[in-house]
MIVO-805272 format. One record per residue (C-alpha): x, y, z; residue in three letters; residue number from 0. Coordinates in Angstrom, 3 decimals, padded with zeros to 6 digits. Each point is the difference from the previous one (the first is absolute). Example, Ala and Ser with C-alpha at 12.3 -4.5 7.8 and 13.67 -1.06 7.14 Angstrom:
// residues 2
+----------+----------+----------+---------+-----+
!       c1 !       c2 !       c3 ! residuo ! num !
+----------+----------+----------+---------+-----+
!  012.300 ! -004.500 !  007.800 !     Ala !   0 !
!  001.370 !  003.440 ! -000.660 !     Ser !   1 !
+----------+----------+----------+---------+-----+
This chain:
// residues 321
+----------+----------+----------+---------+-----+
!       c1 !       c2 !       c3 ! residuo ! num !
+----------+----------+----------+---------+-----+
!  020.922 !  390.771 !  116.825 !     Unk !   0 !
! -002.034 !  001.229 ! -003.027 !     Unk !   1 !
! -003.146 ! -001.191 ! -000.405 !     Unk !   2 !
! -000.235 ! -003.101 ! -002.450 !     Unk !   3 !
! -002.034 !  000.490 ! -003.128 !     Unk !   4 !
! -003.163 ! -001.685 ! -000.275 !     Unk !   5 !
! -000.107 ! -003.582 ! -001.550 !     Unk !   6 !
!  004.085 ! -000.020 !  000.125 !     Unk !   7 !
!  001.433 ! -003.055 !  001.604 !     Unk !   8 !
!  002.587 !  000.572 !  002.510 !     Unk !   9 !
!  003.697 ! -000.722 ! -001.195 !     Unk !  10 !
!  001.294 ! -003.504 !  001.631 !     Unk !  11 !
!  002.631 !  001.141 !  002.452 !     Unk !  12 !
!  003.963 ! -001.047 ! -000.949 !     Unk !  13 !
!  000.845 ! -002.829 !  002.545 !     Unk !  14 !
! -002.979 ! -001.823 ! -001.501 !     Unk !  15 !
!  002.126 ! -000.961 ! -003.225 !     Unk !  16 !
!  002.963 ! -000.591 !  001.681 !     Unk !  17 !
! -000.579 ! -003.785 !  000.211 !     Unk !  18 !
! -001.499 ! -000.241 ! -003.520 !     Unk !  19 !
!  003.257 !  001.412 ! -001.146 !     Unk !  20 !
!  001.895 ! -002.344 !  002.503 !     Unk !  21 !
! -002.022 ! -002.843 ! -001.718 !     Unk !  22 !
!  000.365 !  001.321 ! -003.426 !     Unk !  23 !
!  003.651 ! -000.173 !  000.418 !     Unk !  24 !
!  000.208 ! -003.354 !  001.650 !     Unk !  25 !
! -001.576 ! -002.043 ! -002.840 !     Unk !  26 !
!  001.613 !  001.798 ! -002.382 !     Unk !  27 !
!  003.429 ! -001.033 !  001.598 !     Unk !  28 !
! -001.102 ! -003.545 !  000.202 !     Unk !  29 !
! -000.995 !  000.013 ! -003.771 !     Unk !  30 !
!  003.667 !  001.520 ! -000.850 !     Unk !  31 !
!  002.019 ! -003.112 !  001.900 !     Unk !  32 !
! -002.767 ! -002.560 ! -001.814 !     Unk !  33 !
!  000.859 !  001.596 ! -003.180 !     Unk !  34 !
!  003.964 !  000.504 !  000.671 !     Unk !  35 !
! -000.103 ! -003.981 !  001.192 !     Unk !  36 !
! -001.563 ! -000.869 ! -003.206 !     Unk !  37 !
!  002.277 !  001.772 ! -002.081 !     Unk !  38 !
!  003.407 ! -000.751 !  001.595 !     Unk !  39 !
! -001.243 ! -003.743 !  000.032 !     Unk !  40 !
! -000.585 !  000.383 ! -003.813 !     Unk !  41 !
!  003.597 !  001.543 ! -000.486 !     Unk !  42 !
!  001.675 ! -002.616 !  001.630 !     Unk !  43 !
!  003.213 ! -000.916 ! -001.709 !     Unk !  44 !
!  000.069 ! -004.271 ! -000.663 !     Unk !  45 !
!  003.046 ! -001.645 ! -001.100 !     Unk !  46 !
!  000.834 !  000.061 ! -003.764 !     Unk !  47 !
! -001.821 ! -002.786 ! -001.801 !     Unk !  48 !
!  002.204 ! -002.208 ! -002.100 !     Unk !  49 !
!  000.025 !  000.976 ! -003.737 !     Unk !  50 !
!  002.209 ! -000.097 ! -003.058 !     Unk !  51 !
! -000.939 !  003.778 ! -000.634 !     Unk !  52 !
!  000.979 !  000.947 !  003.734 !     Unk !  53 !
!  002.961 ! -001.903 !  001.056 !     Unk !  54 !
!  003.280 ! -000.074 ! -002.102 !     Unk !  55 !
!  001.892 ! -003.510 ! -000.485 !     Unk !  56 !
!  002.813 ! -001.245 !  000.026 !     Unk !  57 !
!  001.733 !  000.882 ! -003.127 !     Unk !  58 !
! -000.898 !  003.566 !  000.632 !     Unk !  59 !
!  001.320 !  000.077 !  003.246 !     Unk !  60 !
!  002.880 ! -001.816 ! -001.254 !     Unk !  61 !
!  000.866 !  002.992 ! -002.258 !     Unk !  62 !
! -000.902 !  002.610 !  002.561 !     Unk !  63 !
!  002.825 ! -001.467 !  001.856 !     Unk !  64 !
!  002.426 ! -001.068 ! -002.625 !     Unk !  65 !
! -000.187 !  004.025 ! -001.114 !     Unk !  66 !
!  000.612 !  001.372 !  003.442 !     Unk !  67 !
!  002.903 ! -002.254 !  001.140 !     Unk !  68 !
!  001.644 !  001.341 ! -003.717 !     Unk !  69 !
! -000.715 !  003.141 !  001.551 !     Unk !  70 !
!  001.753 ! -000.762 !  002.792 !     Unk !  71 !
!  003.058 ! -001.667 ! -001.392 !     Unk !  72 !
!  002.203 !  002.450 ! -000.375 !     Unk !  73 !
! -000.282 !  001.902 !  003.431 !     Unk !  74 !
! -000.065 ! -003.748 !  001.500 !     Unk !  75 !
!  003.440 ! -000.743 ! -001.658 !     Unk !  76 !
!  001.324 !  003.492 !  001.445 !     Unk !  77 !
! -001.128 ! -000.304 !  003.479 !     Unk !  78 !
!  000.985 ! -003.777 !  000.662 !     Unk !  79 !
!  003.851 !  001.177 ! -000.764 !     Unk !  80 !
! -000.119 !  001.866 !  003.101 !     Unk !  81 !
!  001.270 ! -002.495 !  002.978 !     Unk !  82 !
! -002.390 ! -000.887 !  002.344 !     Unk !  83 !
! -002.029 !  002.993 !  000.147 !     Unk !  84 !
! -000.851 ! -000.342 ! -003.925 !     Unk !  85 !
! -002.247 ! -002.871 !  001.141 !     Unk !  86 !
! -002.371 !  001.841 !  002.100 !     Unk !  87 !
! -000.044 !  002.750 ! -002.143 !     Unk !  88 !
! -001.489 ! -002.336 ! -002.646 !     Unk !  89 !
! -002.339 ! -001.605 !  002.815 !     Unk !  90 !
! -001.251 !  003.644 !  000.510 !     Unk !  91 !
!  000.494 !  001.267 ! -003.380 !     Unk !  92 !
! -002.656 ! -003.035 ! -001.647 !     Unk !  93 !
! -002.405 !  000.256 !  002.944 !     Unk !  94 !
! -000.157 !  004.054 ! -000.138 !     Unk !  95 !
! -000.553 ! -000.713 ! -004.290 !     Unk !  96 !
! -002.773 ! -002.990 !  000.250 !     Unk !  97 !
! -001.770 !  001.379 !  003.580 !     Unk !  98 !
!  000.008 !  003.951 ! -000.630 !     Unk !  99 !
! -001.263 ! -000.603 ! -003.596 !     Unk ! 100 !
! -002.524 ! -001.933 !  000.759 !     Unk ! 101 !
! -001.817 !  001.335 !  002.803 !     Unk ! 102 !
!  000.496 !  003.512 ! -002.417 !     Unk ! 103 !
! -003.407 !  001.278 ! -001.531 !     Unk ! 104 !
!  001.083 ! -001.291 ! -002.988 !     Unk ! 105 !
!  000.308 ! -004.023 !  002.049 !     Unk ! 106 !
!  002.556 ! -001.033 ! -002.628 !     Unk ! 107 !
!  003.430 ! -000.344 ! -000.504 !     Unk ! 108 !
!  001.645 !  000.963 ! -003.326 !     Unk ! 109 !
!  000.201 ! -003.659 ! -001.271 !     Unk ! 110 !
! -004.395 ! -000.223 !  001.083 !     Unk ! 111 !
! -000.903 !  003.191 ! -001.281 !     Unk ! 112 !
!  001.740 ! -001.212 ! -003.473 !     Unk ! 113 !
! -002.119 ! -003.226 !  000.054 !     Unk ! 114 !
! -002.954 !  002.025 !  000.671 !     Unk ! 115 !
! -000.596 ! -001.294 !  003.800 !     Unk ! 116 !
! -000.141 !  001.311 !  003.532 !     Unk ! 117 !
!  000.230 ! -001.701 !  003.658 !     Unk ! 118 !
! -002.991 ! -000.050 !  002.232 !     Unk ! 119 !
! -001.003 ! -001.138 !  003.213 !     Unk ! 120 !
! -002.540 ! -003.219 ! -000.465 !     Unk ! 121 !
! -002.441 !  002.241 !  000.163 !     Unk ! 122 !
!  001.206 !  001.893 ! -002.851 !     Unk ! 123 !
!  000.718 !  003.300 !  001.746 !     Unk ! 124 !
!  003.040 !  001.659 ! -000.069 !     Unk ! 125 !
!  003.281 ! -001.617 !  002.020 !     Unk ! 126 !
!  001.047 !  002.703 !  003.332 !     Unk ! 127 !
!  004.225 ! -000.383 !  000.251 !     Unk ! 128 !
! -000.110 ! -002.800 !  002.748 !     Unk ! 129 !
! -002.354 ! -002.168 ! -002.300 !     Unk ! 130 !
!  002.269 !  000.334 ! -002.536 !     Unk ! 131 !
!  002.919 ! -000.739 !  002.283 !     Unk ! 132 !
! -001.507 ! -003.117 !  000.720 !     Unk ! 133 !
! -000.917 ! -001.072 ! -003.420 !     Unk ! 134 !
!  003.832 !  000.502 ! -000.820 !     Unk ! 135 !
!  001.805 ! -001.541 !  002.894 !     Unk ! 136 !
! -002.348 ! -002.909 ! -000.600 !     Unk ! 137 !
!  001.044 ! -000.414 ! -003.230 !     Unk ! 138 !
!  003.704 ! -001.747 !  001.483 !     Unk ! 139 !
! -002.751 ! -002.865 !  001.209 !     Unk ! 140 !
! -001.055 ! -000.266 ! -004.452 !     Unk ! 141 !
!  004.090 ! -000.350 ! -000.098 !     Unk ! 142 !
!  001.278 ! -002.749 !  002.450 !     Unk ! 143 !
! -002.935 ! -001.493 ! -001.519 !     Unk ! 144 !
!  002.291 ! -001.201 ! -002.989 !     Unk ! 145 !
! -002.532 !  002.847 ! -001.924 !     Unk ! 146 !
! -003.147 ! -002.280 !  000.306 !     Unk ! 147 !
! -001.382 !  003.235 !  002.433 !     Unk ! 148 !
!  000.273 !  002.032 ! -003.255 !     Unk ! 149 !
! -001.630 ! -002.844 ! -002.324 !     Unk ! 150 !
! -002.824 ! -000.010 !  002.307 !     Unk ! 151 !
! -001.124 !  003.115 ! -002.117 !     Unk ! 152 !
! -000.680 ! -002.635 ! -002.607 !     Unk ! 153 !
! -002.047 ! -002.351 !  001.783 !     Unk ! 154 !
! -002.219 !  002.420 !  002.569 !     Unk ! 155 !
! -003.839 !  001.360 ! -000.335 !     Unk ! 156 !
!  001.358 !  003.326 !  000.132 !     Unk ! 157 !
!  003.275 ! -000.289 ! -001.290 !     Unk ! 158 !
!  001.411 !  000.326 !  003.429 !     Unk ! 159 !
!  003.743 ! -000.993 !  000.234 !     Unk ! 160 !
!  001.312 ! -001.588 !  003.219 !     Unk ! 161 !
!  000.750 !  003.812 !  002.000 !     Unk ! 162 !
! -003.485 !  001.029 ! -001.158 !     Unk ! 163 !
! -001.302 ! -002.133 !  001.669 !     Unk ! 164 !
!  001.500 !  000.435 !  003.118 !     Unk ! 165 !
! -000.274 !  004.014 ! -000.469 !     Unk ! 166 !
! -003.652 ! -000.065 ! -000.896 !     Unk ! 167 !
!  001.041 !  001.608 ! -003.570 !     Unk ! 168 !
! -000.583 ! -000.123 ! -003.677 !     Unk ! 169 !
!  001.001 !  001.213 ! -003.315 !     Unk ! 170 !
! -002.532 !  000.694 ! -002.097 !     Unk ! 171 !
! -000.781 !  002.395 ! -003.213 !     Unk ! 172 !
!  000.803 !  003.610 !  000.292 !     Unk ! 173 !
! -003.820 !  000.638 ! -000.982 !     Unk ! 174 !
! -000.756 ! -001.504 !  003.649 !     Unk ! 175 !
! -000.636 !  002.960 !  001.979 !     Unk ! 176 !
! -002.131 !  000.253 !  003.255 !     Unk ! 177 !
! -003.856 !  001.121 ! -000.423 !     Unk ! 178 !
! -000.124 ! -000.973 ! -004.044 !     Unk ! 179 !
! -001.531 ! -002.950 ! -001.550 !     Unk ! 180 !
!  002.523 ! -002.356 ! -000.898 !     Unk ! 181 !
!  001.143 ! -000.888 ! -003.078 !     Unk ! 182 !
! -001.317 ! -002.715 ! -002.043 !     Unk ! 183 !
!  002.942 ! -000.660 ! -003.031 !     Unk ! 184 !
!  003.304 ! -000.951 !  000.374 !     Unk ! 185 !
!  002.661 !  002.281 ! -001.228 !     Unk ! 186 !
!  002.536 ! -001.496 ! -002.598 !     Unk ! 187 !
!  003.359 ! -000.266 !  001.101 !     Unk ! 188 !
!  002.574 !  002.170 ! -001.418 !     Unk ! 189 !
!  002.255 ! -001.367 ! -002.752 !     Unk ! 190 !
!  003.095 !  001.321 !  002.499 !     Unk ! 191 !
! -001.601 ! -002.183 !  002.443 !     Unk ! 192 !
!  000.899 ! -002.865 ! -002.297 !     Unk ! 193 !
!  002.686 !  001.325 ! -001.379 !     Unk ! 194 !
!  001.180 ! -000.062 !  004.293 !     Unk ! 195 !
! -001.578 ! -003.558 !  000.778 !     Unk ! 196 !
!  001.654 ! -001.741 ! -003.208 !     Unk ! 197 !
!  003.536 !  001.803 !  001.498 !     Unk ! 198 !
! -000.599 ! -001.501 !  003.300 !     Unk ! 199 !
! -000.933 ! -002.917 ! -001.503 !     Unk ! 200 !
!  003.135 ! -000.552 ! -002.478 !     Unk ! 201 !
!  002.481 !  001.501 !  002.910 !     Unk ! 202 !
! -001.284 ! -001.900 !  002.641 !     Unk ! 203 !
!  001.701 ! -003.351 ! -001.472 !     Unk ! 204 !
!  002.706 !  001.163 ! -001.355 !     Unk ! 205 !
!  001.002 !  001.478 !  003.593 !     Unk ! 206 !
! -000.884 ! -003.343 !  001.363 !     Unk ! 207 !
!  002.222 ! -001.585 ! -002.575 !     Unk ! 208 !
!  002.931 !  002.629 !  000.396 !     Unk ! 209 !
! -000.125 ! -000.470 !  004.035 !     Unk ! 210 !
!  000.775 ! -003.595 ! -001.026 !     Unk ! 211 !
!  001.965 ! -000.643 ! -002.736 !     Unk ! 212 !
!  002.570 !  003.284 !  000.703 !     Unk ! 213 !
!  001.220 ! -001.468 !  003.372 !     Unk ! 214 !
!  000.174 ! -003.052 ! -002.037 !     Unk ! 215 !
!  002.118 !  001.602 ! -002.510 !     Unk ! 216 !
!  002.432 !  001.436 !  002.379 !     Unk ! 217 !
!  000.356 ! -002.972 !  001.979 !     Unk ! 218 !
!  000.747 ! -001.597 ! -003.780 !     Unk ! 219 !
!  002.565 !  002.589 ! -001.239 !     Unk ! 220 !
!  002.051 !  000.208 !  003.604 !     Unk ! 221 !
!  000.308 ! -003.794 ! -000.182 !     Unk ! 222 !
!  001.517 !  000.117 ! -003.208 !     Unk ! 223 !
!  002.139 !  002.869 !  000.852 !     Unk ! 224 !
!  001.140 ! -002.456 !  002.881 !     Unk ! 225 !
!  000.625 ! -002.635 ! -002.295 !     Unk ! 226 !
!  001.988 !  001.203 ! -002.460 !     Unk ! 227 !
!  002.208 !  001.397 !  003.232 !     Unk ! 228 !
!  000.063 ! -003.473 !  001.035 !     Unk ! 229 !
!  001.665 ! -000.951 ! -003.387 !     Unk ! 230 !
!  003.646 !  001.746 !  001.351 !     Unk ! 231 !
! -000.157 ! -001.468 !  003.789 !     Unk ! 232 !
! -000.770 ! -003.321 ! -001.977 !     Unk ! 233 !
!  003.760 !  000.392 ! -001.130 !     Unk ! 234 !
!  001.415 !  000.597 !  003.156 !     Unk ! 235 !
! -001.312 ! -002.813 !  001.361 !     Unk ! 236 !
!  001.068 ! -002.458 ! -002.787 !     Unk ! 237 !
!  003.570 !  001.889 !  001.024 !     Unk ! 238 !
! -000.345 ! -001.508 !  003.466 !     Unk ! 239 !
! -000.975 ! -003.378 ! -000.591 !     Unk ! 240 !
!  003.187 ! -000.076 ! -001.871 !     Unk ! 241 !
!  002.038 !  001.336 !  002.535 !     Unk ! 242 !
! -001.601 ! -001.967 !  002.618 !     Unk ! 243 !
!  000.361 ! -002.806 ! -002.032 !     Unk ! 244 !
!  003.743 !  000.740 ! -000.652 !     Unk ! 245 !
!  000.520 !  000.197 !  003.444 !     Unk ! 246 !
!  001.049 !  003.788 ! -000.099 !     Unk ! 247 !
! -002.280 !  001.505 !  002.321 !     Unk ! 248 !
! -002.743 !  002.246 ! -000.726 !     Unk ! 249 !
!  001.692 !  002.497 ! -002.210 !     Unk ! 250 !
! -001.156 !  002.661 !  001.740 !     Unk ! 251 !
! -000.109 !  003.466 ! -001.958 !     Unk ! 252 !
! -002.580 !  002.347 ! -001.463 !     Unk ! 253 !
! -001.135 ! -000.747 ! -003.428 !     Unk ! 254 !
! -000.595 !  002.643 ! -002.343 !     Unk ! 255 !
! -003.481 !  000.188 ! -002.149 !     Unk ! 256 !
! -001.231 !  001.939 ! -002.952 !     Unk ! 257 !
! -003.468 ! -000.079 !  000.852 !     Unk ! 258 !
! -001.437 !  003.303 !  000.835 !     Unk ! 259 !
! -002.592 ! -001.598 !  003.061 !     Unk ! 260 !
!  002.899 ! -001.780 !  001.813 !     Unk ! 261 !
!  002.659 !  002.194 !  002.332 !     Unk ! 262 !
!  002.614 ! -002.623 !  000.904 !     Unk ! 263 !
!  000.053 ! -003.716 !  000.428 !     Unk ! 264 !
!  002.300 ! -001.353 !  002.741 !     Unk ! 265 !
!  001.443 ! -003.129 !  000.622 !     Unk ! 266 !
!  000.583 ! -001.043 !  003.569 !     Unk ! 267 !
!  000.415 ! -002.710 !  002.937 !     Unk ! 268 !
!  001.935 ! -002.600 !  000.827 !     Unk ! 269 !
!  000.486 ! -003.321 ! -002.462 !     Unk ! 270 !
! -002.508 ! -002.380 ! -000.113 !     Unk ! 271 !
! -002.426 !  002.912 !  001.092 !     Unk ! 272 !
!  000.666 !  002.893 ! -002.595 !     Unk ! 273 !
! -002.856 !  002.820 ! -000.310 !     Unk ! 274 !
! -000.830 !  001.323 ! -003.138 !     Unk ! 275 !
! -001.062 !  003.495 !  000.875 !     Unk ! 276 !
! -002.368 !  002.542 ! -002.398 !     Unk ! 277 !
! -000.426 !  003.173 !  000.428 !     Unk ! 278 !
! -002.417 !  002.244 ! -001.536 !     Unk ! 279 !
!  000.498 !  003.637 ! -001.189 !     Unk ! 280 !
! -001.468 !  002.348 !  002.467 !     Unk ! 281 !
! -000.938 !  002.879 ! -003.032 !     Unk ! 282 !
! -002.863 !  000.880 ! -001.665 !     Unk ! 283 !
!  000.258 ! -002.128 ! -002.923 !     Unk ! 284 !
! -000.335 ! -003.270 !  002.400 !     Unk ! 285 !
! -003.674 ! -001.037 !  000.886 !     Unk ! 286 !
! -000.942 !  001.191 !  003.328 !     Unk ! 287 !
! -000.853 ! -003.693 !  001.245 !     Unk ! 288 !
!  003.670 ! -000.987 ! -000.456 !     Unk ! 289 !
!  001.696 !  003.589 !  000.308 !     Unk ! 290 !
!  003.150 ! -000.361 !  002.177 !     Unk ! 291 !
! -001.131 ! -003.759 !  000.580 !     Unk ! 292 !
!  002.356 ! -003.183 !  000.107 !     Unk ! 293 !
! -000.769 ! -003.782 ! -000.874 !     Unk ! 294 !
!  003.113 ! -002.567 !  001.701 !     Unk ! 295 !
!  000.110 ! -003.442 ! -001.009 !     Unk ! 296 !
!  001.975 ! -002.487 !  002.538 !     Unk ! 297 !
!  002.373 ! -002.138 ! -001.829 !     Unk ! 298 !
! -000.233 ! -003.838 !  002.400 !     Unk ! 299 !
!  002.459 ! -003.031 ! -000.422 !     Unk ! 300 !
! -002.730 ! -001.824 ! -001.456 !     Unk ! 301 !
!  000.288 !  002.182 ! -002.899 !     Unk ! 302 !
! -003.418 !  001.875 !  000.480 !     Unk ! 303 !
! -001.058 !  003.233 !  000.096 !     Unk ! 304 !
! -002.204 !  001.524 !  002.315 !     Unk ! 305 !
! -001.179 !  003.768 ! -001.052 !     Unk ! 306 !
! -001.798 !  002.322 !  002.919 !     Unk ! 307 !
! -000.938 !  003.703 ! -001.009 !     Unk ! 308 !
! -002.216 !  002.940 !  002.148 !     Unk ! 309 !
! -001.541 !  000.330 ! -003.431 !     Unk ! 310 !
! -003.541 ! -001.235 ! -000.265 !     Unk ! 311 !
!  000.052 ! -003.278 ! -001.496 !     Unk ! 312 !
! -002.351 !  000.955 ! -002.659 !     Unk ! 313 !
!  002.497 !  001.876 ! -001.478 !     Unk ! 314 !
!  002.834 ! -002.545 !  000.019 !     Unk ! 315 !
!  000.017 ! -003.217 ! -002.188 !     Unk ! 316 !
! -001.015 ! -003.345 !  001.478 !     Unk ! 317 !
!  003.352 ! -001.104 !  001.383 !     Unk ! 318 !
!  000.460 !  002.704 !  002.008 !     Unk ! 319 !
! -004.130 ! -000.122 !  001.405 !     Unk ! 320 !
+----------+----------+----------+---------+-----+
C-alpha cells in the first residue's frame, strides 16, 4: 500500500455505512406510510350530505322519467305485439336502456341528462353495471308500492326514492362529480321540465277517468243495443200469450226481424211451456259480448215469463238479470 500523506485521515472503510444507509432507509420508509396514512385518511370519500344544490327532487326526477318512457313508447308498442317473447324483450330491452346508461361515464339516461342530472352511488361516485342493476330492479318495489316508493323522492333528506334507498343511490346535479367542491345553488328547472310535469299532471286524470268511464260507456251502449233487440222478441211473446191463451199451442215458427243486431227469433215448446228464442248475429257489426249469443224466455201456465241468457247480466235489462 502507498504510503499515506502526512496529516491525511484514513478513508472509513465501505461496510461501515452500510447500516447508516440501512437506517437511513428504514425511517424514511416509516415516514412515507405515516404520510400515505394521513393522506388517504384525508381523501376518504363520506356519503353525500343532503342539499338542495346536490340532490335533485322530485319534479325533476319526475320529468327525467316522464321524457325517457316517451322515448321508449314507440319501440315498447312494437315489441309487446310480438307473442310471448315480446315481453321479455321489453323486460331486457328497459333494463339494458336505464342500467347500461347509467353506469355509462356519462351516469345518465337520455331523459336525466335532459334535466341536467346523473345517478350516483350514496357516496356520489359513479354507479359500476351491477349497482345500477340493482337500483333498477328495485325500482318494481317503488311500483307495487301503489307509486308511494317513487313519492318518497319528495319527502327524503336526500331525495332518495324508495329503490335508492335500498340500492344505496342518488340523483343528484350533473355538476356533482367526485374530487370537486360541491355546488352551492340550485339549478332552475327547465321550462320542458314543466312543460313534461303539467302533461303528466293533466294526463294522469284524464287516463284515470277514461279507464273508468269508457268501460262504463260500453257497458251503456251494448245494453241499449240489447234493448232495442228486445223490442221485436217483445212481439213474439205477446204472439204466444195469445196463442196460449187461445188454446192453439205454441205457434211454433221462426219470426222474421228487421233489426240489423238480431239473426233469428224462434218460437218453440210445447203449450203451456212455449220458448221464445233470440238469437244474435254472429258478424262484425254485432258487439262482441253478445256476438252469436241467444236470450230464451220460458213461457209457464201461470202466464209468466222467465228469461235465462250466457250473456253477462250487465248487459241485459233487469228482467232478464
Amino acid at each position: 500500500l502507498p504510503p499515506l500523506a502526512a496529516g491525511v485521515p484514513p478513508a472509513p472503510l465501505a461496510a461501515a455505512a452500510i447500516p447508516a444507509a440501512a437506517e437511513s432507509d428504514t425511517v424514511a420508509a416509516k415516514i412515507a406510510r405515516v404520510a400515505d396514512g394521513i393522506a388517504s385518511r384525508k381523501e376518504a370519500v363520506l356519503p353525500l350530505p343532503a342539499g338542495e344544490a346536490i340532490h335533485a327532487g322530485f319534479w325533476r326526477r319526475c320529468a327525467a322519467n316522464l321524457i325517457d318512457n316517451l322515448i321508449l313508447a314507440i319501440p315498447t308498442t312494437i315489441i309487446l305485439m310480438i307473442p310471448i317473447l315480446g315481453f321479455f324483450v321489453y323486460i331486457g330491452g328497459r333494463w339494458a336502456y336505464f342500467a347500461l346508461m347509467e353506469s355509462s361515464p356519462a351516469q345518465a339516461t337520455l331523459g336525466k341528462r335532459a334535466m341536467g342530472i346523473i345517478a350516483t352511488d350514496g357516496k356520489g361516485q359513479r354507479l359500476n353495471l351491477g349497482q345500477a342493476s340493482g337500483r333498477y330492479f328495485a325500482g318494481a318495489i317503488s311500483c307495487i308500492t301503489l307509486y308511494i316508493g317513487y313519492a318518497l323522492a319528495g319527502w327524503t333528506t336526500r331525495k332518495q326514492a324508495l329503490h335508492d334507498l335500498i340500492a344505496d343511490t342518488c340523483v343528484v346535479f350533473e355538476t356533482v362529480r367526485p374530487g370537486q367542491p360541491l355546488p352551492t345553488v340550485r339549478p332552475r328547472m327547465p321550462w320542458y321540465g314543466w312543460a313534461a310535469n303539467c302533461l303528466l299532471l293533466a294526463v294522469f286524470p284524464i287516463a284515470i277517468l277514461a279507464a273508468i268511464a269508457l268501460p262504463a260507456y260500453q257497458q251503456y251502449t251494448v245494453r241499449a243495443k240489447v234493448a232495442t233487440a228486445m223490442l221485436d222478441a217483445d212481439a213474439a211473446k205477446l204472439a204466444v200469450a195469445e196463442a196460449v191463451a187461445a188454446q192453439d199451442g205454441c205457434q211454433a215458427q221462426f219470426t222474421a226481424s228487421t233489426n240489423p243486431l238480431v239473426a233469428s227469433i224462434r218460437i218453440s215448446g210445447e203449450a203451456p211451456d212455449c220458448v221464445v228464442t233470440l238469437l244474435f248475429a254472429a258478424d262484425s257489426g254485432t258487439p262482441g259480448m253478445i256476438r252469436g249469443q241467444a236470450v230464451e224466455w220460458q213461457y209457464s201456465d201461470a202466464a209468466v215469463w222467465t228469461c235465462s241468457s250466457a250473456i253477462e247480466s250487465k248487459y241485459l235489462p233487469t228482467s232478464c238479470r
